[in-house]
C-alpha positions in Angstrom: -153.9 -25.1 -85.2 -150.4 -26.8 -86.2 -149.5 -26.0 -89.3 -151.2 -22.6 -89.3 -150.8 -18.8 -87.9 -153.0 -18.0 -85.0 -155.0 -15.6 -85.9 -156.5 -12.9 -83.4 -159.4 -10.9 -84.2 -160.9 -7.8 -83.6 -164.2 -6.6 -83.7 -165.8 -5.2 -87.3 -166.9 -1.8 -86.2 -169.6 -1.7 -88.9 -171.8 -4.5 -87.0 -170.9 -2.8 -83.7 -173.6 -0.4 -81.8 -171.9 2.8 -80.3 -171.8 1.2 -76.9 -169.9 -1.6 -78.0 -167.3 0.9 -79.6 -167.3 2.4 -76.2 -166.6 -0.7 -74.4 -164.8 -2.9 -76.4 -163.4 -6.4 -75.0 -160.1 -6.7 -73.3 -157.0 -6.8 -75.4 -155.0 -9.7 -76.1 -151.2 -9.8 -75.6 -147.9 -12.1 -77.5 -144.4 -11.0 -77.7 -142.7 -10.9 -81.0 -139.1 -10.8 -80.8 -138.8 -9.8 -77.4 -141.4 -7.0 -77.9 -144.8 -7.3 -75.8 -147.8 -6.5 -78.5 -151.1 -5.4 -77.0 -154.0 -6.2 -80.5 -156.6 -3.4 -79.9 -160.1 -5.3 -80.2 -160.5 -2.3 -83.2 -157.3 -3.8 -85.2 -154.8 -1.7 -84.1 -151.3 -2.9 -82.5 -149.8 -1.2 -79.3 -146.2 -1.2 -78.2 -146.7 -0.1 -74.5 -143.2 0.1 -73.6 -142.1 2.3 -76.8 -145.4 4.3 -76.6 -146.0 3.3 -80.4 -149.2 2.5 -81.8 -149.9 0.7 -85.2 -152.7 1.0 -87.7 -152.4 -0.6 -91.0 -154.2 0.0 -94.5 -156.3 3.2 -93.7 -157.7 3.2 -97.6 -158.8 6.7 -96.9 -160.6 8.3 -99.4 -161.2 4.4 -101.1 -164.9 6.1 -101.7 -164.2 9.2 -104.0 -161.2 6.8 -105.5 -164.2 4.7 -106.8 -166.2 7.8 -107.7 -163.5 9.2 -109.7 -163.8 6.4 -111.5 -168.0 5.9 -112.4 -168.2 3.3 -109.3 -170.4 5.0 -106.7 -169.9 3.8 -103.3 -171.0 5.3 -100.2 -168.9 8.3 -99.2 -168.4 8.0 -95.3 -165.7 5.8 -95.2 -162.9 8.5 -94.8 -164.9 9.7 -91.8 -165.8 7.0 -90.4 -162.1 4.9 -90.1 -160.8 8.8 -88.9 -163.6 8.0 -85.7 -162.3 4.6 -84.9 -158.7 6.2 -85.4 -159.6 8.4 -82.9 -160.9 5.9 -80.6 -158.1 4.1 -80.5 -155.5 6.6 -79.9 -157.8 8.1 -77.1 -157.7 4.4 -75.4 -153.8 4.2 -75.7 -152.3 8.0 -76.0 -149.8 6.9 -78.2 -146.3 9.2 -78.1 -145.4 7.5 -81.9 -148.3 6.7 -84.4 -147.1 4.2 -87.3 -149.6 4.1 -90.3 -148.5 0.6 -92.1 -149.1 1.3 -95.8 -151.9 2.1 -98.1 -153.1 4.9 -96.2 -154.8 6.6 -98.9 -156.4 4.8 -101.5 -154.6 5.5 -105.1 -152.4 8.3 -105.3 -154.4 11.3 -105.8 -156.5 10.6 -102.5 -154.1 12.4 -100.0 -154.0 16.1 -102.3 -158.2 15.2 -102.9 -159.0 15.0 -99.5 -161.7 17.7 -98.5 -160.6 20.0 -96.4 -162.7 18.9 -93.1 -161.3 15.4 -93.5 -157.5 16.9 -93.6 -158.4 18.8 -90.8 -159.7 15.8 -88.4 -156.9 13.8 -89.4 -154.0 17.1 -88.5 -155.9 17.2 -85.4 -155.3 13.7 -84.0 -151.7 13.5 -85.1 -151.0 17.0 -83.3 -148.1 16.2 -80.6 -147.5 13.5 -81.7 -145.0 11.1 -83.8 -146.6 10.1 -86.9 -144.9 8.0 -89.4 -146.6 7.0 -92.9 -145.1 4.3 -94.5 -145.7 3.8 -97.8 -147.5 1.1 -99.6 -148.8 -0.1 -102.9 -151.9 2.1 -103.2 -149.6 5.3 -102.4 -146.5 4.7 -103.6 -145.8 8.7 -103.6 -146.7 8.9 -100.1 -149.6 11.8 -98.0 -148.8 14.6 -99.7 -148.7 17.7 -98.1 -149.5 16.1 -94.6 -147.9 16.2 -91.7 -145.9 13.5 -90.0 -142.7 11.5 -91.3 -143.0 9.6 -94.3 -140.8 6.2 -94.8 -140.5 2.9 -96.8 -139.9 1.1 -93.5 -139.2 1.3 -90.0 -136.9 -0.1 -87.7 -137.7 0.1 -83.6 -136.8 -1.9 -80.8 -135.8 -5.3 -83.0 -139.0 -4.6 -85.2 -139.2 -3.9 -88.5 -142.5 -2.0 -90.2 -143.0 -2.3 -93.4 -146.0 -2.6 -95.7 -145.8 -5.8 -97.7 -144.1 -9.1 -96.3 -140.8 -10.0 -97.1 -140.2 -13.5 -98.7 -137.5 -13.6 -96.1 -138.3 -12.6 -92.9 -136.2 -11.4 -90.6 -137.2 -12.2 -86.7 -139.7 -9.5 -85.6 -141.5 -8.2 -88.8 -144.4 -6.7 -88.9 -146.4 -6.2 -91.7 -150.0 -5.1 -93.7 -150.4 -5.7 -97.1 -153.1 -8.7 -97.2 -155.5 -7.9 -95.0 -155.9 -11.4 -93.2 -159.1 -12.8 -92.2 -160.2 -15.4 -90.3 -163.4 -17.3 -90.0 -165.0 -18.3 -86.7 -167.4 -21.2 -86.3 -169.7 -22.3 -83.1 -172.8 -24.4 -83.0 -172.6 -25.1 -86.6 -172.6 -21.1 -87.1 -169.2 -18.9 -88.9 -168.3 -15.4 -88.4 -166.1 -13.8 -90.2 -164.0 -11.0 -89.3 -160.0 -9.3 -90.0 -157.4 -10.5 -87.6 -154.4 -10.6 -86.7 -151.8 -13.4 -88.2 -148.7 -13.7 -86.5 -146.1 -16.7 -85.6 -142.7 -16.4 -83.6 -141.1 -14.4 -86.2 -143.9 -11.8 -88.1 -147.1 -10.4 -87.8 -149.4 -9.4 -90.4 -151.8 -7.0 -89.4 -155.4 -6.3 -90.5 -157.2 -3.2 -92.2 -158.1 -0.8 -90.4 -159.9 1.0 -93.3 -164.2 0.0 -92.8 -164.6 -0.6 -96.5 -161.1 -2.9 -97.1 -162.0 -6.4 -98.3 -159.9 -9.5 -96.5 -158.0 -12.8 -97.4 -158.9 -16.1 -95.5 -155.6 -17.1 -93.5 -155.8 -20.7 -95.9 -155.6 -18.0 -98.6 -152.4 -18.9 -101.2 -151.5 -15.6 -100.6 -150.2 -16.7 -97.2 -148.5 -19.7 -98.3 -144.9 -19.7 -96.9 -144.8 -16.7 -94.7 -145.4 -18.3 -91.9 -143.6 -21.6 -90.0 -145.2 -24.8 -90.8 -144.8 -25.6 -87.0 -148.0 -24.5 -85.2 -147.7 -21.3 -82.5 -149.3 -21.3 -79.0 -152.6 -19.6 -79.2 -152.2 -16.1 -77.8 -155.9 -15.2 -77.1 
């Protein structure tokens, strides 16, 4: 829509039944700043030519960061956003993982983490590249985890970093706000995390299952992206 980002977006794993998970639908594909982006229908982002894939706003441990303080929520959401993470770098057999920002919670989630959890997540980043950068939630970074940690990243005429610049420099990508976009057909909406991107940035979604979202007409959007409108990419 002119004016606007395009937003693409994935499927919420929560509604999904394991087949779906199994089979998910085919990717969709842009370029940003001469990169080619594959969006993984789970919400992750896929640099084939660099071997890098990008997952943004894990929240581990979001549940027992609620616990700790008198808000119970369910407690599976570590595990289950390790599955997906799994899935996804099964699909793509990434050499370089990049985890955008907020990947645990609040600060004391990554040195909490029970010691099953630790050892899933040390098992999928094994020989592999894995780069946390760090965001709001975890400003002290993972801990005692393996992997590189970073404020941002620079690869191939992209930069990674968890919250958006006010000034954006061609080929940004970001995490941060969590966009969303609403679908509607036959008078019916859906509602699901995308991705927002133009010709020079891309804000991914969260990967994390229990992570809220902001509508793309949010005013937390305003003036990140061109007022000129994009061509659709999917």
């Amino acid at each position: 829509m002119p004016g606007r980002a395009e937003g693409v977006t994935p499927h919420d794993p929560l509604r999904q039944k394991p087949s779906a998970l199994r089979k998910p639908s085919p990717p969709c594909e842009a370029e940003l700043n001469g990169q080619r982006l594959v969006f993984d229908p789970l919400g992750a982002l896929m640099l084939p030519d660099h071997g890098l894939l990008c997952v943004s706003d894990l929240h581990l441990e979001k549940g027992a960061a609620f616990a700790r303080r008198g808000q119970m929520l369910p407690p599976w959401d570590t595990l289950a956003t390790l599955r997906l993470l799994e899935s996804v770098i099964a699909r793509h057999d990434p050499r370089i993982v990049v985890s955008l920002g907020d990947n645990f919670h609040d600060r004391r989630g990554a040195d909490l983490m029970p010691p099953e959890f630790r050892s899933y997540l040390e098992s999928l980043m094994r020989g592999r590249e894995w780069i946390w950068i760090t965001g709001n939630h975890d400003p002290d970074g993972v801990g005692a985890l393996s992997g590189l940690q970073a404020d941002s990243l620079h690869v191939a005429g992209l930069t990674f970093r968890h919250e958006p610049g006010a000034a954006c420099d061609p080929g940004e990508v970001a995490g941060h706000l969590h966009p969303a976009a609403t679908l509607v057909r036959r008078s019916r909406g859906v509602r699901r995390p995308c991705f927002a991107l133009d010709g020079r940035r891309l804000i991914m979604p969260s990967f994390g299952v229990t992570t809220g979202g902001l509508d793309l007409d949010h005013r937390a959007f305003r003036g990140l992206f061109e007022k000129a409108g994009s061509p659709p990419i999917c």
